[in-house]
Residue, then its C-alpha position, 0 to 999 in steps of 0.5 A: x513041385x511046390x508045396x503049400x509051406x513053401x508057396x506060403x514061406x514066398x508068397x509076398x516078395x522081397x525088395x532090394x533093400x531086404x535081399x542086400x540086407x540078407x546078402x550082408x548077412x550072409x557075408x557076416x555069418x548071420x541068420x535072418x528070419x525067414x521071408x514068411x516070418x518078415x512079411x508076417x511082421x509087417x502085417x502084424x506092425x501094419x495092423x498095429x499102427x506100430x509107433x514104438x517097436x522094440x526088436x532083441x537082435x538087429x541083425x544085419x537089419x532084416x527084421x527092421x527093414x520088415x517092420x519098418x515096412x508096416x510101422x507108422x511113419x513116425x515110429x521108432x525101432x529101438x534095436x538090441x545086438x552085441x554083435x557091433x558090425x551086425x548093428x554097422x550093416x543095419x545102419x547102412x541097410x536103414x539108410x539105404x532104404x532111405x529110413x531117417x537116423x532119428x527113427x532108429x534106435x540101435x543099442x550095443x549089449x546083450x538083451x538081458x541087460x538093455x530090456x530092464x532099462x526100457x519102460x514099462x508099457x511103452x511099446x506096441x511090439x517086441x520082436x525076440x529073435x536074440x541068444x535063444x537060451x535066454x528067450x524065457x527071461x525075454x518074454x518076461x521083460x517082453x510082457x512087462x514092456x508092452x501096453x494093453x493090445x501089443x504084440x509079442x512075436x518069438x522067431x526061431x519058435x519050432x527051433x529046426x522042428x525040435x521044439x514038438x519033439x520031447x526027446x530034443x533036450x538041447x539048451x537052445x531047444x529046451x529054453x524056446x520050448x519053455x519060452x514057448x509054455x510062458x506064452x501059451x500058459x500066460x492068461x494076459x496073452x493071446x497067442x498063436x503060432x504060425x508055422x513060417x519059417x523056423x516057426x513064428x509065436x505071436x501073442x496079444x497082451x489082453x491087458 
């Protein structure tokens, strides 16, 4: 029997692109977000009428495909891995899907060192879905870089349900839980977590 999270996880389907995007992924040893928490960005991007987007964690071009979906049709994703042949199947994903280079901006580098060089108040989303130890300094950078009703979305946010459980102290679960308290105890940002997939946290930059 399906349950409610699982109806909700599937509700809206995935086209060709994101399903060969998730075979790459596969192949590559990466892990997308789950299909709720995609479809969930392109809502959210739609709803922005997202120009500039700035995801941490390209991927094999999943997540980009998914916001690209809803963003503007002259928005730029600019995208951050370190990992060069993830980003080489997201470029190819990206074409595929007949998306034009000039609306991608794919940098090689870890999150940590790129965001810093990004403008303040730019951009209309980030989405971190990066080196999970590191989520609390993303959100740092993540509230500096977006403008007044931008939105910030954290995948990965119940990390494999050990996040509500006090007792799982491991440094992945430890830094998405603090990233997490940032968040909510932030009174710039409105947030709210969605429990799709690993756990989706969305947050408004009031000002």
């Amino acid at each position: 029997m399906t349950t409610s999270r699982s109806y909700a996880e599937f509700f809206v389907p995935e086209d060709d692109a994101v399903l060969a995007a998730r075979g790459r992924a596969a192949e590559l040893g990466s892990v997308p977000l789950g299909s709720g928490a995609a479809a969930a960005l392109s809502f959210l991007a739609a709803t922005l009428a997202a120009r500039t987007v700035v995801e941490v964690g390209t991927g094999t071009g999943v997540s980009g495909l998914r916001l690209f979906a809803g963003m503007s049709p002259d928005g730029v994703l600019t995208s951050i891995d370190p990992e060069v042949e993830h980003q080489r199947a997201a470029r190819q994903a990206f074409a595929d899907a007949g998306i034009a280079s000039t609306r991608t901006r794919l940098i090689n580098g870890r999150g940590l060192e790129v965001l810093p060089r990004l403008t303040d108040g730019a951009y209309d989303m980030v989405l971190v879905d990066g080196i999970r130890t590191e989520y609390p300094q993303y959100v740092t950078e993540a509230v500096r870089l977006l403008r007044p009703g931008g939105v910030l979305a954290l995948n990965g946010a119940l990390a494999g349900d050990k996040v509500p459980d006090p007792t799982q102290r491991d440094p992945d679960t430890s830094a998405v839980r603090e990233a997490g308290r940032l968040v909510r105890d932030d009174e710039r940002l409105l947030p709210v977590m969605l429990p799709l997939g690993d756990g989706l946290l969305v947050a408004v930059k009031r000002r």
